[in-house]
mmCIF file of the C-alpha atoms, coordinates in Angstrom:
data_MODEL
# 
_entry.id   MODEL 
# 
loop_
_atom_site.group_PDB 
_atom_site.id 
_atom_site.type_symbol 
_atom_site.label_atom_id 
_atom_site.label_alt_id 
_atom_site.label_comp_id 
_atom_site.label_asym_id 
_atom_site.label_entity_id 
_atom_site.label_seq_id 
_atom_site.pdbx_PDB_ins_code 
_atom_site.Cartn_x 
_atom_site.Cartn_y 
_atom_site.Cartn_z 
_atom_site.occupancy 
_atom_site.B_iso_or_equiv 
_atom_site.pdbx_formal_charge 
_atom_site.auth_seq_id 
_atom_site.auth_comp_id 
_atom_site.auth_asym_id 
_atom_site.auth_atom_id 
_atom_site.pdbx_PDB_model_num 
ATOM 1  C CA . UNK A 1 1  ? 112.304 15.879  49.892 1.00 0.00 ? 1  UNK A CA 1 
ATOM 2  C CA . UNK A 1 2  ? 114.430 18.969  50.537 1.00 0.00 ? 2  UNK A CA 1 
ATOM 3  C CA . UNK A 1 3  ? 116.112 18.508  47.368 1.00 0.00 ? 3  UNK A CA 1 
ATOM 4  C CA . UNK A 1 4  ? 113.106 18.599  45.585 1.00 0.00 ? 4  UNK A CA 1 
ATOM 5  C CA . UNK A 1 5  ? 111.606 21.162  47.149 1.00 0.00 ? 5  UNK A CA 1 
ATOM 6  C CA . UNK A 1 6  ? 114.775 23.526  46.649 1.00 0.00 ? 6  UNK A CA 1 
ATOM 7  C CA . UNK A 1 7  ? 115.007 22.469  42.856 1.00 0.00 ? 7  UNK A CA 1 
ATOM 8  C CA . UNK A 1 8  ? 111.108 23.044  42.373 1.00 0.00 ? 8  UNK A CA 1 
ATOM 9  C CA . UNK A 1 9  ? 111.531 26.790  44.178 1.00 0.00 ? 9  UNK A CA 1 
ATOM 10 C CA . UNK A 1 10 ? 114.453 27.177  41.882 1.00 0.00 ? 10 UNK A CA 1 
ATOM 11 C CA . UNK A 1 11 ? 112.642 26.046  38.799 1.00 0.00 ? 11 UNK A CA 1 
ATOM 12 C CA . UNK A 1 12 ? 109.912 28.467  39.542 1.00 0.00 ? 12 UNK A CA 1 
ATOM 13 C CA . UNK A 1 13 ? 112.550 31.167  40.288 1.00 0.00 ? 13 UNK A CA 1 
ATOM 14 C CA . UNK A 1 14 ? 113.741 30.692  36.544 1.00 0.00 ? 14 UNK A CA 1 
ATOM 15 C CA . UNK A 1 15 ? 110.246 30.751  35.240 1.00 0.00 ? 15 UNK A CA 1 
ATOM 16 C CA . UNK A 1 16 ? 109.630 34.055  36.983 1.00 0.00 ? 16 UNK A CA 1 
ATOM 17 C CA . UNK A 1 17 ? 112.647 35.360  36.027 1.00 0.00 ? 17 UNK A CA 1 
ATOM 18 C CA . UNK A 1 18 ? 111.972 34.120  32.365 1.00 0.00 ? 18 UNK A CA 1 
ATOM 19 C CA . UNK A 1 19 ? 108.910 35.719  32.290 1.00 0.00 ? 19 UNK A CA 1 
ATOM 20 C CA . UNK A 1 20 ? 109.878 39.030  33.428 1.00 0.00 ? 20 UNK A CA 1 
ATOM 21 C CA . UNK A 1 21 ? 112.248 39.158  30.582 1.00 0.00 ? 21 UNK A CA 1 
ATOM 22 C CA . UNK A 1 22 ? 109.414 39.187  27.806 1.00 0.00 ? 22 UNK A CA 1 
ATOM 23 C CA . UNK A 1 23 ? 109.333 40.811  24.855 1.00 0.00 ? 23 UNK A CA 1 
ATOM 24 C CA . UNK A 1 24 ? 107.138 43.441  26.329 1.00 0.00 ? 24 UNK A CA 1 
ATOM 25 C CA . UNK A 1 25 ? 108.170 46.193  29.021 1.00 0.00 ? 25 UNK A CA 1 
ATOM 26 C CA . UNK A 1 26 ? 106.404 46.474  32.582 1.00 0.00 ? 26 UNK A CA 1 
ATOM 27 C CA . UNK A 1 27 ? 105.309 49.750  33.662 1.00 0.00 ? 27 UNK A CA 1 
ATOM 28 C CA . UNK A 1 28 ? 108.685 50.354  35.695 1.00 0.00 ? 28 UNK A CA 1 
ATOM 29 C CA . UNK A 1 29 ? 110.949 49.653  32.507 1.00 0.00 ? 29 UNK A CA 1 
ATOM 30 C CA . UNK A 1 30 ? 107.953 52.266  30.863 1.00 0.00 ? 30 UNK A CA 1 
ATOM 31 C CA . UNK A 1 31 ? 108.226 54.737  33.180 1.00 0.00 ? 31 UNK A CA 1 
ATOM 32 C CA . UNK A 1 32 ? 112.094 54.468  33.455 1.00 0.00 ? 32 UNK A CA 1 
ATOM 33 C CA . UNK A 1 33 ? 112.152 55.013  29.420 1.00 0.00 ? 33 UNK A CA 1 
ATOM 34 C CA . UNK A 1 34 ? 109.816 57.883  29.702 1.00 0.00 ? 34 UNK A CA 1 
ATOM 35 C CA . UNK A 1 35 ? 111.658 59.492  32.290 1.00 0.00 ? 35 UNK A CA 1 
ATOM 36 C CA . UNK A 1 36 ? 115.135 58.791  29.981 1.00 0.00 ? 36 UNK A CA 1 
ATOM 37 C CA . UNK A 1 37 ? 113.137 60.397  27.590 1.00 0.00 ? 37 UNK A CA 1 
ATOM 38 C CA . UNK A 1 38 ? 112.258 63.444  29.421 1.00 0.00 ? 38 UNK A CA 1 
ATOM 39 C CA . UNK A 1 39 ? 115.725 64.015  30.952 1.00 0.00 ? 39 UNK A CA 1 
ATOM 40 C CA . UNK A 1 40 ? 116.829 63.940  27.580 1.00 0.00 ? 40 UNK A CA 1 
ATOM 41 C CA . UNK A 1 41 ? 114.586 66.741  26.343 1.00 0.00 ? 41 UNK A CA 1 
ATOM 42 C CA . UNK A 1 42 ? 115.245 69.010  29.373 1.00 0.00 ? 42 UNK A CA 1 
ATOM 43 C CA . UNK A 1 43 ? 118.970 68.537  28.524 1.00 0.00 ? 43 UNK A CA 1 
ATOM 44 C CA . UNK A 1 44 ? 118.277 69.683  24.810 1.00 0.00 ? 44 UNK A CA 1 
ATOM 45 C CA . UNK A 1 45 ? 116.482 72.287  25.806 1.00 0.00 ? 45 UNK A CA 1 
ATOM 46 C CA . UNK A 1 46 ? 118.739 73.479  27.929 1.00 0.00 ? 46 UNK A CA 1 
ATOM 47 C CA . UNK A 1 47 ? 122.074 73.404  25.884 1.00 0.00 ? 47 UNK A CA 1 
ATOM 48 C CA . UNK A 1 48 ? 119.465 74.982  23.246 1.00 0.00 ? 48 UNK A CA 1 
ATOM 49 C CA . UNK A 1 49 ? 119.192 77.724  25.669 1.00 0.00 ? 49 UNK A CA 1 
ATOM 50 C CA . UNK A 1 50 ? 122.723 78.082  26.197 1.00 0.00 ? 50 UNK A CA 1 
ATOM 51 C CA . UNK A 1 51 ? 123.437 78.692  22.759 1.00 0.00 ? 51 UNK A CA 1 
ATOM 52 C CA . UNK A 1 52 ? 120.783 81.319  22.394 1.00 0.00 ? 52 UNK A CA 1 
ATOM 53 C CA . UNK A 1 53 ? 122.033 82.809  25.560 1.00 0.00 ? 53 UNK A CA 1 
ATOM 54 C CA . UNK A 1 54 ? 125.545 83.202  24.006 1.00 0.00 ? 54 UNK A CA 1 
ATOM 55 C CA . UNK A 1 55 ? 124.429 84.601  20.633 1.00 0.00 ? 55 UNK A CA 1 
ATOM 56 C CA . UNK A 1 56 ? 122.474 87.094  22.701 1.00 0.00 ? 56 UNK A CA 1 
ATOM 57 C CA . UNK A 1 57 ? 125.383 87.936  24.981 1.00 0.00 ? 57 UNK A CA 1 
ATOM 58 C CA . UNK A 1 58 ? 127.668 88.313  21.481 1.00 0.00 ? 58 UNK A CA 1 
ATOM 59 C CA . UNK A 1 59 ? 125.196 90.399  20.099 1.00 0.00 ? 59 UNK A CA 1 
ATOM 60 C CA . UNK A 1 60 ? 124.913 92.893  22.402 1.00 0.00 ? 60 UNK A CA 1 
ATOM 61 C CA . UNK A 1 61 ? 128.865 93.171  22.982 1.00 0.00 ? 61 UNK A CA 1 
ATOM 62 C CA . UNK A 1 62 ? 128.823 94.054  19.132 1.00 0.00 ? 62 UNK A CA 1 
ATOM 63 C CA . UNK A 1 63 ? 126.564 96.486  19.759 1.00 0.00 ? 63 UNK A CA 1 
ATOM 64 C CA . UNK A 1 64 ? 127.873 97.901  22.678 1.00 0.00 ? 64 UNK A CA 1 
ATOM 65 C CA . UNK A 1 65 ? 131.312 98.085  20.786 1.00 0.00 ? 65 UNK A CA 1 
ATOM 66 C CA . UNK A 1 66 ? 129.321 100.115 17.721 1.00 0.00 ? 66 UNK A CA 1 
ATOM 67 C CA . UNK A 1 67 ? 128.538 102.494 20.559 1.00 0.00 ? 67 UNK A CA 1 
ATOM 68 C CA . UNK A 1 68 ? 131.764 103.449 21.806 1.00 0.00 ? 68 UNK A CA 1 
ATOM 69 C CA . UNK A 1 69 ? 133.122 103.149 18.658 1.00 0.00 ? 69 UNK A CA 1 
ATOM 70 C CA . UNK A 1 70 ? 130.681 106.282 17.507 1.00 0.00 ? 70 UNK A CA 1 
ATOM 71 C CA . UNK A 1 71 ? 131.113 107.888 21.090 1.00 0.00 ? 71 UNK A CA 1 
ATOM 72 C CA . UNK A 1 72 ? 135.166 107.951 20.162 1.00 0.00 ? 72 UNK A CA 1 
ATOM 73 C CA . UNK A 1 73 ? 134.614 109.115 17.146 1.00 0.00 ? 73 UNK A CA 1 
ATOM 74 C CA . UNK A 1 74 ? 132.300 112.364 18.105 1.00 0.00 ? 74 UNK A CA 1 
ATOM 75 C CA . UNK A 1 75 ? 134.492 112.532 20.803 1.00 0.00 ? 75 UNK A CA 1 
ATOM 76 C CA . UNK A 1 76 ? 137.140 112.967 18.114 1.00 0.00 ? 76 UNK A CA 1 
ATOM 77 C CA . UNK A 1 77 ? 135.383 115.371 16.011 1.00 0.00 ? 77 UNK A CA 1 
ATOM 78 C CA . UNK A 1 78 ? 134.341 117.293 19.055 1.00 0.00 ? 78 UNK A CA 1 
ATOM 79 C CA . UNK A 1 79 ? 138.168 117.794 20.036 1.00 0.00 ? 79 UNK A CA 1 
ATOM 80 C CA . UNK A 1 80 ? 138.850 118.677 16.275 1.00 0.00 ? 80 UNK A CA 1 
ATOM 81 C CA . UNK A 1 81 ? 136.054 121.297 16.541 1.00 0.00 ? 81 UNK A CA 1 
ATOM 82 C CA . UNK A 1 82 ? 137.334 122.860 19.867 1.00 0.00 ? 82 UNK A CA 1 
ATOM 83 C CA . UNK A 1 83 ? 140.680 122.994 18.349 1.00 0.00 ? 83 UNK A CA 1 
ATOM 84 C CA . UNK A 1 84 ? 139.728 124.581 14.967 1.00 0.00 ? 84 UNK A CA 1 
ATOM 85 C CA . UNK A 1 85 ? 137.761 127.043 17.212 1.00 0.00 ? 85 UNK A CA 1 
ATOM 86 C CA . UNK A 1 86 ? 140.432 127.722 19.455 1.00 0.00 ? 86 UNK A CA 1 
ATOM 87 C CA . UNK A 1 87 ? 142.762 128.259 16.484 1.00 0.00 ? 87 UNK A CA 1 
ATOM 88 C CA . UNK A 1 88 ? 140.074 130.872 15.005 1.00 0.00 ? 88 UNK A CA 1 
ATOM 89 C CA . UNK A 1 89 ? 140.518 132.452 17.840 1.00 0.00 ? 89 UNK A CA 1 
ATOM 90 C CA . UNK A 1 90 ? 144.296 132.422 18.711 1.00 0.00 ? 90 UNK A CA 1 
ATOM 91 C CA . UNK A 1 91 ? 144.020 133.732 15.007 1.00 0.00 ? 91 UNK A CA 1 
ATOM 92 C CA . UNK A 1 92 ? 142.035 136.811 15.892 1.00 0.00 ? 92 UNK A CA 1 
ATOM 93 C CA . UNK A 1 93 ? 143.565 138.230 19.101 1.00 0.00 ? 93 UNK A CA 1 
ATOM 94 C CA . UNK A 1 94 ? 146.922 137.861 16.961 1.00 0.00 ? 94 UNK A CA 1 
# 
């Protein structure tokens, strides 16, 4: 009787089990896609976001560079000037 018993609750084990691996997907392996799915589009978004982040970050050290690249060179041209000036000078107490 035992034996029996124990191969009929292992039969129906089997069955169950069977069953469970349809063809079609219980709301658990549904849910578990969809939240694949979502974890996925977070993580696109964010390396998206990254890269913008970097191009931004490049950007504006190119344009910071432009600026002291001009700044130098009025600086320059301001320390020509003074010099001319100061020559012009030199030139007329002489």
């Amino acid at each position: 009787m035992r034996i029996s018993l124990l191969l009929g609750s292992a039969l129906a084990l089997a069955l169950a089990v069977g069953a469970g691996c349809g063809g079609e997907e219980g709301p658990a392996e549904q849910a578990g896609q969809q939240m694949d799915e979502a974890m996925e589009g977070m993580q696109e978004g964010i390396d998206e976001m990254a890269d913008d982040t970097g191009e931004a970050m490049d950007d504006m050290g190119d344009t910071m560079e432009d600026h002291l690249d001009d700044a130098g060179e009025a600086m320059d041209d301001a320390a020509d000037d003074l010099e001319d000036t100061a020559n012009d000078l030199e030139e007329e107490i002489e």
